[in-house]
C-alpha positions as CSV (number, residue, x, y, z in Angstrom):
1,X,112.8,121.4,94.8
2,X,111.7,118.0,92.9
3,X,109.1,117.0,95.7
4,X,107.7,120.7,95.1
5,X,107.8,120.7,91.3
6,X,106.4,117.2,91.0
7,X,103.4,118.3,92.9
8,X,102.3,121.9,90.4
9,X,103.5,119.3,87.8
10,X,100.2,116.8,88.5
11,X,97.8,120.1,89.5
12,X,96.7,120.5,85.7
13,X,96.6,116.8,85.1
14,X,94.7,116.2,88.0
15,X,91.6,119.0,87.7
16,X,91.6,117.6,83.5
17,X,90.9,114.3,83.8
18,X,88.6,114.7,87.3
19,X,86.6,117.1,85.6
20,X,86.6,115.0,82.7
21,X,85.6,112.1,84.3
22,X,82.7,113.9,86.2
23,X,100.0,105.3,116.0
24,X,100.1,104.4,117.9
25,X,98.7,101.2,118.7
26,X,96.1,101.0,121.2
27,X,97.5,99.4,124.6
28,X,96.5,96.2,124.6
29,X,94.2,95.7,127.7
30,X,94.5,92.0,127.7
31,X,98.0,91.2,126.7
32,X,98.0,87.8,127.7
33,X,95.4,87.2,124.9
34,X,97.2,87.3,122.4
35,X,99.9,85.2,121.0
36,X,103.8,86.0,121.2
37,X,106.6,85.9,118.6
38,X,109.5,84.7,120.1
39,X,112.0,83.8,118.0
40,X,112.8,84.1,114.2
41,X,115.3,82.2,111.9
42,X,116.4,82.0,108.3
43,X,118.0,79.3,106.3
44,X,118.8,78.6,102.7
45,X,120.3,80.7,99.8
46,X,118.9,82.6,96.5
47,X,116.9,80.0,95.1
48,X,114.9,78.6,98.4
49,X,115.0,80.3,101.2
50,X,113.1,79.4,104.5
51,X,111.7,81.7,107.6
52,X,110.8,80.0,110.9
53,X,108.5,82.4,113.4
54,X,108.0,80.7,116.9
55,X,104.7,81.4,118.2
56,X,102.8,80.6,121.7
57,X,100.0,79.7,120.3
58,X,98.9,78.5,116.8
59,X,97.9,82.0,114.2
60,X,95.9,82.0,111.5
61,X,97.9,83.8,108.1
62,X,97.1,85.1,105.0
63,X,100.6,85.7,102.9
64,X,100.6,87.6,99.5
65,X,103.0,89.1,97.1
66,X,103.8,93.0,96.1
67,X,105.9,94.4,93.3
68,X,108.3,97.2,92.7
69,X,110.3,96.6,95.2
70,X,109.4,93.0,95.4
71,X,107.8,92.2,99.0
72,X,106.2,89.0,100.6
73,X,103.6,90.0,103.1
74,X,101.7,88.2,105.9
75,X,98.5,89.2,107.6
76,X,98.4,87.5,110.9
77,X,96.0,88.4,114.5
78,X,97.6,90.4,116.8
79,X,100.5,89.2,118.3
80,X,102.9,90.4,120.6
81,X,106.4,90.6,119.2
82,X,109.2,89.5,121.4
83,X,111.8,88.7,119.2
84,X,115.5,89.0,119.8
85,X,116.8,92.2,119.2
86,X,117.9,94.1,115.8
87,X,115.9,90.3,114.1
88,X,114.8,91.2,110.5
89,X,117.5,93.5,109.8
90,X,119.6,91.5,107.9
91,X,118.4,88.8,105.5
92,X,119.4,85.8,104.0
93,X,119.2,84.1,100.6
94,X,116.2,85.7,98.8
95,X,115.2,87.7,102.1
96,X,116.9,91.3,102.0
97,X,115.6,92.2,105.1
98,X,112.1,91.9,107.1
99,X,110.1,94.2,109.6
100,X,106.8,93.4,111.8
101,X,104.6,95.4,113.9
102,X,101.1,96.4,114.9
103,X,98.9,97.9,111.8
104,X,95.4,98.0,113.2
105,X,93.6,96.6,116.3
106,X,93.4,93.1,116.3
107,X,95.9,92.8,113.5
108,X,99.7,92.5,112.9
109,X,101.9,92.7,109.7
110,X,105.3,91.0,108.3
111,X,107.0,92.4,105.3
112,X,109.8,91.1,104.0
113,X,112.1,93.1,101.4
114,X,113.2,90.5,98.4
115,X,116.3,90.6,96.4
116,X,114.6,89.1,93.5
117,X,111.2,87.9,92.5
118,X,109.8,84.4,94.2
119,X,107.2,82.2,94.6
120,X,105.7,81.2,97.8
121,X,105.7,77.2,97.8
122,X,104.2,77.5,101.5
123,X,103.1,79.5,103.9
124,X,101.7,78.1,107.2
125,X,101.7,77.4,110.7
126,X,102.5,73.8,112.5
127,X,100.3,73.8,115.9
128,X,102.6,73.3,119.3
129,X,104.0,69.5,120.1
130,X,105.9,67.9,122.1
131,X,107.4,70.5,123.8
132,X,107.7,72.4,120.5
133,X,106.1,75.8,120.0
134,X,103.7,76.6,117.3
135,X,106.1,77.8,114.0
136,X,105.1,80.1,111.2
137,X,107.0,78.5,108.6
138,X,107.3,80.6,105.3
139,X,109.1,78.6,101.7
140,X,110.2,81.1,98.9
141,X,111.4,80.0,96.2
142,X,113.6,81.9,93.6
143,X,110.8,82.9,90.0
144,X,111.3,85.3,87.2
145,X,109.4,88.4,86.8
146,X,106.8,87.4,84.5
147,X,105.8,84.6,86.3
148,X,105.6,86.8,89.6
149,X,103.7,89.8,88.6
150,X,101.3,87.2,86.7
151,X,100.7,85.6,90.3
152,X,99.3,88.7,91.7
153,X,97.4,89.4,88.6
154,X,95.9,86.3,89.1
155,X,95.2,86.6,92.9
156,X,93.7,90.1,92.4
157,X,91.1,89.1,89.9
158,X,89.7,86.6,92.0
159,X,89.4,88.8,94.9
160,X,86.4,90.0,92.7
161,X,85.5,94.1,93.2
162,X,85.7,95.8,96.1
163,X,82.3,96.8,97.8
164,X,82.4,100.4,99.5
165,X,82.2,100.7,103.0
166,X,79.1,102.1,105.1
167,X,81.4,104.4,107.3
168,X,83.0,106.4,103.9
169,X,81.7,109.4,102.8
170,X,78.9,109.3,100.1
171,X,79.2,111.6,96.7
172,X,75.7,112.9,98.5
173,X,77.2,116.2,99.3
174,X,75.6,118.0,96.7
175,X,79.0,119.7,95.6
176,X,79.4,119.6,91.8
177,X,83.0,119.5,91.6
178,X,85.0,116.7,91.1
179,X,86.2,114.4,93.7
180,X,90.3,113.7,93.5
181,X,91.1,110.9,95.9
182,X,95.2,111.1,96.9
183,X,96.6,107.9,97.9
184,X,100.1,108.8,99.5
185,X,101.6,105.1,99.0
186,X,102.6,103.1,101.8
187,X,102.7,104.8,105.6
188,X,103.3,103.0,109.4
189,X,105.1,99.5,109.2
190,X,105.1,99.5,105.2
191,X,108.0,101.8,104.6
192,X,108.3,101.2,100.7
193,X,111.7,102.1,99.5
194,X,114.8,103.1,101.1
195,X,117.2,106.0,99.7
196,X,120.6,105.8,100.0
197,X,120.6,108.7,102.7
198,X,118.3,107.2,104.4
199,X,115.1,108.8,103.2
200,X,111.8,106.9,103.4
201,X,109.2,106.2,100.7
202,X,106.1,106.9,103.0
203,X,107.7,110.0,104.1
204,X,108.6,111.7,100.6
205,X,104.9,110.5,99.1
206,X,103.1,111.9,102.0
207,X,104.6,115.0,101.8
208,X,103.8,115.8,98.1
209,X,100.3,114.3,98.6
210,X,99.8,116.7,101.2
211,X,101.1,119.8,98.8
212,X,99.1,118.8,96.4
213,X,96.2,118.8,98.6
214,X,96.8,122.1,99.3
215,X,97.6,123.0,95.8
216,X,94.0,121.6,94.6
217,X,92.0,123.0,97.4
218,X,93.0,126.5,97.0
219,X,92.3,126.2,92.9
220,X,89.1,125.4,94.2
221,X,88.3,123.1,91.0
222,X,88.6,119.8,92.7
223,X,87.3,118.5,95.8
224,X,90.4,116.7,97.5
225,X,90.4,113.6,100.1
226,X,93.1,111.4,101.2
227,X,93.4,107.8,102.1
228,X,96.0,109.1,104.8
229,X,97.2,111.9,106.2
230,X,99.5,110.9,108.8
231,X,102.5,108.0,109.1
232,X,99.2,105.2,109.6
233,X,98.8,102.3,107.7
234,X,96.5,101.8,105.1
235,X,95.5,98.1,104.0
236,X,95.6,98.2,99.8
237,X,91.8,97.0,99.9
238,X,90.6,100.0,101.9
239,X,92.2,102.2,99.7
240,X,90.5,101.4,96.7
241,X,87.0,101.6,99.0
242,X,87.6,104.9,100.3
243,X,88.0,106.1,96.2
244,X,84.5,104.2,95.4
245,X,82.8,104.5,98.2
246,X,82.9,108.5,98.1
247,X,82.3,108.6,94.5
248,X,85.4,109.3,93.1
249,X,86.0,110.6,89.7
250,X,90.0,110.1,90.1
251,X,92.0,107.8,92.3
252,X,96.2,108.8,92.6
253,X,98.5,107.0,94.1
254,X,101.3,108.4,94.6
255,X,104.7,106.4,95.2
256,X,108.6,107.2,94.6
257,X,111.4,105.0,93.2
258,X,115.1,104.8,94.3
259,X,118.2,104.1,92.3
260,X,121.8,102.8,94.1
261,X,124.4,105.2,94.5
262,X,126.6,105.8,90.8
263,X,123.8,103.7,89.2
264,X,122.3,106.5,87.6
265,X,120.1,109.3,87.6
266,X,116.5,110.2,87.6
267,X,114.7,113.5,88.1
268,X,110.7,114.0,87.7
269,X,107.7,112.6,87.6
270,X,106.4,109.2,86.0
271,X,102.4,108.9,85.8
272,X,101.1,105.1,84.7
273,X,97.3,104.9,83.9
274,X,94.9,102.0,84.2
């Protein structure tokens, strides 16, 4: 019942301000091509904490923060993961947990959960020698808040604006209406958070973007596309691009919050502008 009311809740916010504002992973062919993860260890305690990935080859990585829940992620090539089983589902020090996978051709993904906020003192890879295999080695080191959202602030502005992208529809259709994009948050390895009974983020947010969807399209006052409509991942960047590259007069993304057991109790919907 609160998935389905949130979703007629944002149907006459939605058409307002839009008319206002007018896997599967492919098999790998050549498997020996790509590098493999091996092994994975933690060390430390809550105010440094260390990973160490072994690799067969030397990666290349890009690591970068996300808030609420607080997450450490790193883009690396596609690698094939042979890790020990059940590794990343416990944690250590300021590591709650951490997962891995696949999230497009030619690319992998590690997320790790956080129990706090942090700072990434380094992030890199030390090439194979003497016997040693190549390690991903990954520092964090306990931050406050401020200091942590400030950081991604920081590192979005000088990404500079995203540029649309040739294969996204154009706003040449000729249709009038307004164009709502829905951005179910999340999806594939990127879970977001985790209910007490289990219950995913990706799951819940999908499943009132989709509603809503259908809500929209039979009012008939907004045209409606999503970033996703399926459990795939979406990278953050191409999200934005699909909005602005089909001429978007609203972008929504939607994502759901979680509270511990007896810690409280929420019921609704929250909607933050930019």
């Amino acid at each position: 019942m609160a998935v389905r009311a949130a979703s007629w809740a944002f149907l006459g916010l939605l058409c307002a301000v839009a008319a206002s504002a007018a896997e599967r992973p492919p098999a790998a062919s050549a498997a020996d091509s790509f590098p493999v993860a091996t092994d994975a260890r933690l060390a430390g305690d809550e105010s440094h904490t260390r990973l160490v990935m072994d690799f067969s080859r030397t990666i290349d990585l890009h690591a970068f923060t996300l808030a609420d829940p607080y997450r450490v992620v790193i883009d690396i090539p596609q690698v094939i993961f042979q890790l020990p089983p059940k590794t990343g589902e416990s944690g250590r020090g300021l590591i709650k947990a951490f997962r891995f996978g696949l999230v497009m051709q030619g690319g992998s993904r590690l997320v790790f959960d956080l129990a706090k906020p942090v700072r990434i003192e380094k992030a890199s890879v030390i090439d194979a020698a003497e016997g040693d295999p190549a390690r991903l080695v990954l520092d964090l080191v306990a931050t406050d808040r401020e200091s942590f959202l400030r950081k991604i602030a920081l590192t979005n502005r000088l990404a500079g604006p995203e540029l649309p992208r040739a294969d996204r529809p154009q706003a040449t259709s000729g249709d009038p209406r307004p164009l709502v994009v829905l951005d179910p948050g999340h999806g594939g390895i990127d879970t977001g958070t985790k209910s007490s009974g289990g219950e995913l983020e990706k799951d819940i947010v999908l499943n009132v973007a989709l509603r809503l969807r259908d809500r929209l399209e039979k009012d008939g006052k907004c045209r409606v596309l999503m970033t996703r409509t399926d459990d795939t991942f979406v990278p953050l960047a191409d999200r934005v691009r699909v909005a602005r590259g089909a001429g978007a007069s609203l972008f929504v993304s939607i994502h759901a919050d979680a509270l511990p057991r007896r810690e409280g109790d929420a019921q609704g919907a929250s909607v933050y502008t930019l």
